[in-house]
N, C-alpha and C positions, 0 to 999 in steps of 0.2 A: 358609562358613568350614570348613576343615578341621578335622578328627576328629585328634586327639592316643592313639588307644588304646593302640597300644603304651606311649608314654610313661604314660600313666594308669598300664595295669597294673603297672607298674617301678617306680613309687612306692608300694604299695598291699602295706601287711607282712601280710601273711599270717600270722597270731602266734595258736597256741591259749590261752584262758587259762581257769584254771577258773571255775565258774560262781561261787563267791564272790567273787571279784573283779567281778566284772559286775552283777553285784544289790545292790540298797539296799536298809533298811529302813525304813518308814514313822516319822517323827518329827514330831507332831501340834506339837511347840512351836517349834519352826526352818521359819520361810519358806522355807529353802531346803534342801537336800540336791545333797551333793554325789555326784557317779557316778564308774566309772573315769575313770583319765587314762589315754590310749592314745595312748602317743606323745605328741607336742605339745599334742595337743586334751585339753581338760575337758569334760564334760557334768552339768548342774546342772538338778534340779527346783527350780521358782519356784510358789510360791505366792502370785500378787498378790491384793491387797484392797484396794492405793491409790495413790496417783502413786509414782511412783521415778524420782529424775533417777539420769541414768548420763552415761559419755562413752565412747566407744568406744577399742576400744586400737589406740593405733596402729602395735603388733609385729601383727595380723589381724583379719580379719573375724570376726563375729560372728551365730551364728543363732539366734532366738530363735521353738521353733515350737510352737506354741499347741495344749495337748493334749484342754484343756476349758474353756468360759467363754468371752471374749470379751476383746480384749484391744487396746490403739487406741497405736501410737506416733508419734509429734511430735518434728520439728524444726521450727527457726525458718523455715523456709517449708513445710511437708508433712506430712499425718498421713493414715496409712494404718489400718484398722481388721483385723485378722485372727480366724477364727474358728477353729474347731475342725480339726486337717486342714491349715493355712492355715502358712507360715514364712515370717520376714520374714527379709531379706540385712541386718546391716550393714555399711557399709564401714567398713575401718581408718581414712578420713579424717576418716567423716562427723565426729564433735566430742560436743558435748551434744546427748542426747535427751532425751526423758521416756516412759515407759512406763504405762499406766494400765489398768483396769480390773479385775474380780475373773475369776483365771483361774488354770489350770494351764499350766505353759509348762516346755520346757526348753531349756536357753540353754546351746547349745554353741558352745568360744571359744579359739580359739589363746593357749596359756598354756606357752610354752615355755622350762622352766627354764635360766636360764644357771651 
């Protein structure tokens, strides 16, 4: 398969931004926190402790990558288990999943305002 670099780089905004914008602050009572929006994409910490059905969007994919704990996602034919280190793909098609286990994740996801 060929290599796309050029194209890659051309897409790929080279944008300074201050360091306040890019750091969060710990919030012991919200499962989740949300991180910059950079361009189209969100990035969110997840704090799971228990199943969470979801559905994927179908404006893109979705990556949910496990920062600590242990964390097992399911669809109606497939469940994959991710560890620490470990990020799952989803697709825009796939539909309902379910997400489970106690874990730290962050789940970055095409959120492109119109």
């Amino acid at each position: 398969r060929p290599l796309h670099i050029e194209e890659a780089l051309q897409s790929i905004t080279y944008k300074h931004l201050p360091a306040n914008q890019l750091l969060t602050k710990a919030n012991k009572k919200k499962p989740s926190q949300q991180g910059p929006q950079i361009n189209e994409f969100t990035t969110e910490r997840l704090t799971l402790t228990n199943s969470k059905r979801m559905c994927s969007n179908q404006n893109g994919f979705s990556v949910f990558l496990c920062i600590s704990g242990c964390m097992e996602i399911s669809t109606h034919s497939d469940t994959l288990l991710a560890k620490p280190g470990q990020a799952v793909l989803i697709p825009a098609a796939l539909g309902d999943f379910t997400i489970d286990g106690n874990a730290t994740l962050l789940h970055t996801y095409y959120n492109k305002k119109e």
